[in-house]
C-alpha positions as CSV (number, residue, x, y, z in Angstrom):
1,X,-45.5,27.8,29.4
2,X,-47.6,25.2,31.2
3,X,-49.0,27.5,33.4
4,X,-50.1,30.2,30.1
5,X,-53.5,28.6,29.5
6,X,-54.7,28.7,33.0
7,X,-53.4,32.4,33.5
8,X,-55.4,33.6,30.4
9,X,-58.3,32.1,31.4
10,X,-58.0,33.7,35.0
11,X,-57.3,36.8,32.9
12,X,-60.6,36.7,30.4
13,X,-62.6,36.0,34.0
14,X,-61.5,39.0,34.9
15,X,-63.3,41.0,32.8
16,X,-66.6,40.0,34.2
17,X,-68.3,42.7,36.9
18,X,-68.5,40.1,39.5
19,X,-65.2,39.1,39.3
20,X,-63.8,42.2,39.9
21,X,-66.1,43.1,42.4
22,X,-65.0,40.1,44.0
23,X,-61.3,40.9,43.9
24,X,-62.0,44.6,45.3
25,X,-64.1,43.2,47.9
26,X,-61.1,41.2,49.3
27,X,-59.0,44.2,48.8
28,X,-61.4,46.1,50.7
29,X,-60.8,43.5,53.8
30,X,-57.6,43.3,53.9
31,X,-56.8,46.6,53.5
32,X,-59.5,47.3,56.6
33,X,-58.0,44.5,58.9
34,X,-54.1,45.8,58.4
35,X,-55.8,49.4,59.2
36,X,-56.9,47.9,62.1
37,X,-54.0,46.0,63.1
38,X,-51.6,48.9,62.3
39,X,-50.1,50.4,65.9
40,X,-51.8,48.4,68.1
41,X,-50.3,45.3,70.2
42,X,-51.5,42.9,67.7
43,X,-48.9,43.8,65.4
44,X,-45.8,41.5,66.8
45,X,-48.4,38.5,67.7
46,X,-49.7,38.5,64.0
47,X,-45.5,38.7,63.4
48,X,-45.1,35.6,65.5
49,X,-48.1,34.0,63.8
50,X,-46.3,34.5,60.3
51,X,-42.8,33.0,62.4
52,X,-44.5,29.6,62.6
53,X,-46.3,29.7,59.5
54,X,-43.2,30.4,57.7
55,X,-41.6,27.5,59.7
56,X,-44.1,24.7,58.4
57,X,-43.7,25.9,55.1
58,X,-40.3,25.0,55.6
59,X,-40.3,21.8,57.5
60,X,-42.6,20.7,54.6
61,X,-40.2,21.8,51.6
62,X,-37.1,20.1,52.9
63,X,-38.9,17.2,54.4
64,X,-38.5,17.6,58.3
65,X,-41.2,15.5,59.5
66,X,-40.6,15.5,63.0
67,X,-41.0,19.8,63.1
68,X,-43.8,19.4,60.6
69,X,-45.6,16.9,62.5
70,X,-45.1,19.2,65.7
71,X,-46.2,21.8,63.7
72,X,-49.1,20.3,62.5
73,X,-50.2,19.3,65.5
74,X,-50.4,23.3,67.1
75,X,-52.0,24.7,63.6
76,X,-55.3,22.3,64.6
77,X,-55.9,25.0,67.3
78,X,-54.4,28.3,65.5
79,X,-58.3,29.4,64.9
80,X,-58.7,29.2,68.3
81,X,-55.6,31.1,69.5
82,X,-56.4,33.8,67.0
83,X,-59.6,34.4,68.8
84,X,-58.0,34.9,71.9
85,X,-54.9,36.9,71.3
86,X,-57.0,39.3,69.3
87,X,-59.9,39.5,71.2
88,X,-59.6,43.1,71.8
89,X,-58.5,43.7,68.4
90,X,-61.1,41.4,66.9
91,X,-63.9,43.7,69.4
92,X,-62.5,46.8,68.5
93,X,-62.9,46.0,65.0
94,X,-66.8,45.2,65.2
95,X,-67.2,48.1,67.4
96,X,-65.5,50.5,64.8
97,X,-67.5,48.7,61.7
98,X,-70.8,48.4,63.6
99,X,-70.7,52.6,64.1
100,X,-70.0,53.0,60.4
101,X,-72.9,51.2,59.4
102,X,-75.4,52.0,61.7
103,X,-79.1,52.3,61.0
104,X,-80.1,56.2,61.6
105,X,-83.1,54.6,63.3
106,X,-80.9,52.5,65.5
107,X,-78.2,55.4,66.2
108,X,-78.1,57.4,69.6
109,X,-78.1,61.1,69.3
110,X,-74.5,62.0,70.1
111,X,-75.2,65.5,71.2
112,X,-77.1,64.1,74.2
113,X,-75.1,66.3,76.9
114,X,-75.8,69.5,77.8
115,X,-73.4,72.2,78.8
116,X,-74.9,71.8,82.0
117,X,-74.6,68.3,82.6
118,X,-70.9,68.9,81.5
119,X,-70.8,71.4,84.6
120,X,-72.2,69.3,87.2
121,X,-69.7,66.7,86.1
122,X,-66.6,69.0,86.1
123,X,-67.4,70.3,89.5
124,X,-67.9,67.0,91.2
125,X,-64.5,65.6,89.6
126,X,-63.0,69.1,90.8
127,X,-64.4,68.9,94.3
128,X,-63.3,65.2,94.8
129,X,-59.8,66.2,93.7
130,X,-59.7,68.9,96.2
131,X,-60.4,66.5,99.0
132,X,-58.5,63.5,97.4
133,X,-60.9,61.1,96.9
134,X,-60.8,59.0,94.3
135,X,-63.6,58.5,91.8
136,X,-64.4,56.8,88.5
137,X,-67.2,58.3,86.1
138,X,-67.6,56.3,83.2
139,X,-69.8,58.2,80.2
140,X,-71.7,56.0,77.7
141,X,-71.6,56.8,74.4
142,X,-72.7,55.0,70.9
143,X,-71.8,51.4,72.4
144,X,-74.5,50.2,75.2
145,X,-73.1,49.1,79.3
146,X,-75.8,47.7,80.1
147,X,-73.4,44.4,80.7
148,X,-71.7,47.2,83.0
149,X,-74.4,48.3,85.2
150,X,-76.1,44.9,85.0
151,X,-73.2,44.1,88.0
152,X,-73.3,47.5,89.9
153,X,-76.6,49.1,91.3
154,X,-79.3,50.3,89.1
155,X,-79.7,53.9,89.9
156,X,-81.5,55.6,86.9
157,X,-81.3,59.2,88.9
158,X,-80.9,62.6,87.6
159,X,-77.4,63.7,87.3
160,X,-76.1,66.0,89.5
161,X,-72.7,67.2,91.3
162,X,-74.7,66.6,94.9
163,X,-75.4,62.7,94.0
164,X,-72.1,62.2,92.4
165,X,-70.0,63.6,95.5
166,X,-72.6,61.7,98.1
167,X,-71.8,58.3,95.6
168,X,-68.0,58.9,96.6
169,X,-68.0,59.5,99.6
170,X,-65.7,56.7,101.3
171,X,-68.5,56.3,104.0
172,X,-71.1,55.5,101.6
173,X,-71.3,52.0,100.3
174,X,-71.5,52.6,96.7
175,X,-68.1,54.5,96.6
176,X,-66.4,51.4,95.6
177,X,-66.6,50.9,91.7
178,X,-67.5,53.2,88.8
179,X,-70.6,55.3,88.4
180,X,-71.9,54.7,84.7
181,X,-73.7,58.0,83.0
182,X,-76.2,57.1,80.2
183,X,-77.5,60.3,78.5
184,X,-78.3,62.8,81.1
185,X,-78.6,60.2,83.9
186,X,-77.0,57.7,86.4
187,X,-77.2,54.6,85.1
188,X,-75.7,52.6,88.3
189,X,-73.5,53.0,90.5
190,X,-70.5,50.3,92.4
191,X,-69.8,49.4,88.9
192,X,-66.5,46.9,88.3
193,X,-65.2,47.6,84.7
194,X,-62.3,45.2,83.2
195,X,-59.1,46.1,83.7
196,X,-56.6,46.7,81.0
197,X,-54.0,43.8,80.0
198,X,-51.0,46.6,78.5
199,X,-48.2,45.9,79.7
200,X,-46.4,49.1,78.7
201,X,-48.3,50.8,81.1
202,X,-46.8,52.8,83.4
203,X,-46.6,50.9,86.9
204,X,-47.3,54.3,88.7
205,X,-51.3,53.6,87.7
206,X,-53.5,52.0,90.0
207,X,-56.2,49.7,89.3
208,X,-58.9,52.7,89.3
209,X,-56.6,54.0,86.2
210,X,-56.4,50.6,84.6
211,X,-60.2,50.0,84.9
212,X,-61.1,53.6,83.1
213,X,-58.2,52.3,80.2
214,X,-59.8,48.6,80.2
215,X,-63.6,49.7,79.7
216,X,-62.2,52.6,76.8
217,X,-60.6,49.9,75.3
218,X,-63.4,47.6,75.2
219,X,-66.3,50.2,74.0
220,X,-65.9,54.0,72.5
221,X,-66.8,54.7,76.4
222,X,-65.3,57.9,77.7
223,X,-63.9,58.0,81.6
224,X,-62.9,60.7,84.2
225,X,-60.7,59.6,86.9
226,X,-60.1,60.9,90.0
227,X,-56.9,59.4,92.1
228,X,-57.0,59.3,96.1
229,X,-53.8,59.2,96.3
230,X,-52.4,62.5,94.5
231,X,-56.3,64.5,94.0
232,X,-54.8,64.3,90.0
233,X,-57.7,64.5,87.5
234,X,-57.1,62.4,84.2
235,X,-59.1,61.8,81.6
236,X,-59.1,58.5,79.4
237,X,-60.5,57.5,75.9
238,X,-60.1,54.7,73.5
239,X,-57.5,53.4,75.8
240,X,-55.1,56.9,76.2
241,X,-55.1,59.0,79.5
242,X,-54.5,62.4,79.8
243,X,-53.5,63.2,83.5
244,X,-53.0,66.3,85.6
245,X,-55.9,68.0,83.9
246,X,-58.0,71.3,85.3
247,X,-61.7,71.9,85.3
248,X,-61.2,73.6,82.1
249,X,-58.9,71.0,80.1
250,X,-61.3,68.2,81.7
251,X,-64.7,70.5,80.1
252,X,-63.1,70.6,77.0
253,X,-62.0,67.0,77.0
254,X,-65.6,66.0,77.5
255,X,-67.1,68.0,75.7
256,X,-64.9,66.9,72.3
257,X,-65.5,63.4,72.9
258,X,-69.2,63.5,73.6
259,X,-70.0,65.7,70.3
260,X,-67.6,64.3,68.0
261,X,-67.5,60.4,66.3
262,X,-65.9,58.0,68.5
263,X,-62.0,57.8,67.6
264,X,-59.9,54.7,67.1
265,X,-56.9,53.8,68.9
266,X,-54.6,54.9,66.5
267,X,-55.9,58.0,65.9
268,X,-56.7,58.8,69.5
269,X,-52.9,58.0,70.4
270,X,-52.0,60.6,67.6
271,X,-54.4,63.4,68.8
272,X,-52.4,62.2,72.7
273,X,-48.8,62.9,70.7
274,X,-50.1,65.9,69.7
275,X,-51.2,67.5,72.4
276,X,-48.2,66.0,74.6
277,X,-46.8,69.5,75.1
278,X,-50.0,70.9,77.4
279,X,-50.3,68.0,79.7
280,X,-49.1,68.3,83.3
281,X,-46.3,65.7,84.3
282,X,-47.0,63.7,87.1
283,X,-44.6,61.1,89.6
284,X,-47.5,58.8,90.6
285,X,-51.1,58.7,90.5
């Protein structure tokens, strides 16, 4: 009964507009952040998180001040640990919030291939398989590199299969690194891309693999690999590979990534279940 008066009066504020626009705001972010969270790594951290937090609450109730003091102490710095342990999730988030709201003015054309520029891509990755050298193509999409090719060598050249197979080639001295493609051009070349910190990776994928996974991860980027070791051509995005594919799996791979909105994890991790069935299996890369 003591509590009657104040929940009436929380229930007559309710009835204003900006109240309840208040309240579906709130519900609007949460909802949006356990979206986010939902089948991704950040899942049994946030789990742990809630551990501890459950843990003061009950140091505090029954009066355990030597774990609440400890306790204390280490929620000082849980801001800080939050921005670290979901640094990819908290990136991915902006990334996937700042493509919804773009400006049309601001927004790149996403149909900035052409079928051509899909060939002479296709035919280089298909040629360097042959041959077995390895390679790592890296296709720009709505989310800039420049921080990318700010590290490698500024190219700015016309796409073509002659320079991308001349770039690869292990007696050149840009072969090492990624080549970054913005629009219908080489951005730069000897490119070093983060790698990826999953550990249920396979351990069969080398750090060429793990680069491609990292930078997808990072940005709605798109990447072909091409391993040295095996000639296998894989194709990654928004942190999923597809390996073992063919000049005409790899086309149509592209060419759905580059014309269609950029995909989140989960959903790119559902299209990968689905299409399980028409990858080739492969022992190592």
């Amino acid at each position: 009964m003591l509590f009657a008066p104040a929940y009436m009066e929380y229930l007559d504020r309710l009835r204003e507009p900006r109240n309840l626009l208040d309240i579906a705001l709130v519900f609007l972010i949460v909802y949006t952040v356990l979206k986010l969270l939902r089948g991704t790594r950040a899942v049994p951290m946030a789990a742990g998180i809630a551990f501890f937090a459950l843990l003061y609450w009950i140091a505090y109730k029954r009066d355990l001040a030597t774990l609440e003091f400890v306790l204390r102490g280490a929620l000082i710095y849980l801001g800080i640990a939050i921005i670290v342990l979901f640094q990819t999730e908290i990136r991915q988030a902006l990334i996937s919030l700042g493509n919804q709201i773009r400006l049309p003015s601001l927004a790149r054309h996403r149909g900035q291939f052409g079928e051509g520029v899909y060939d002479e891509i296709v035919l280089a990755a298909t040629t360097l398989a042959s041959t077995k050298t390895g390679a790592l193509i890296v296709i720009e999409r709505g989310v800039g590199l420049k921080n990318v090719t700010d590290g490698g060598v500024k190219m700015d050249a016309e796409l073509s299969y002659d320079l991308l197979v001349t770039i690869f080639n292990p007696a050149t001295p840009l072969h090492d690194g990624a080549v970054v493609i913005r629009r219908h051009r080489v951005a730069a070349a000897a490119c070093f891309l983060p790698l990826t910190l999953n550990p249920r990776l396979s351990k069969d994928l080398g750090t060429r693999h793990r680069a491609a996974i990292g930078i997808t991860e990072d940005t709605d980027a798109v990447a072909v690999v091409v391993s040295e070791e095996t000639g296998l051509i894989s194709f990654v995005q928004a942190g999923q590979i597809r390996r073992g594919l063919d000049a005409t799996k790899l086309r149509a791979a592209i060419f759905d990534a580059i014309k269609t909105p950029a995909r989140t994890n989960e959903e790119q991790a559902q299209k990968s279940a689905e299409t399980e069935s028409e990858r080739n299996e492969v022992v190592s890369t």
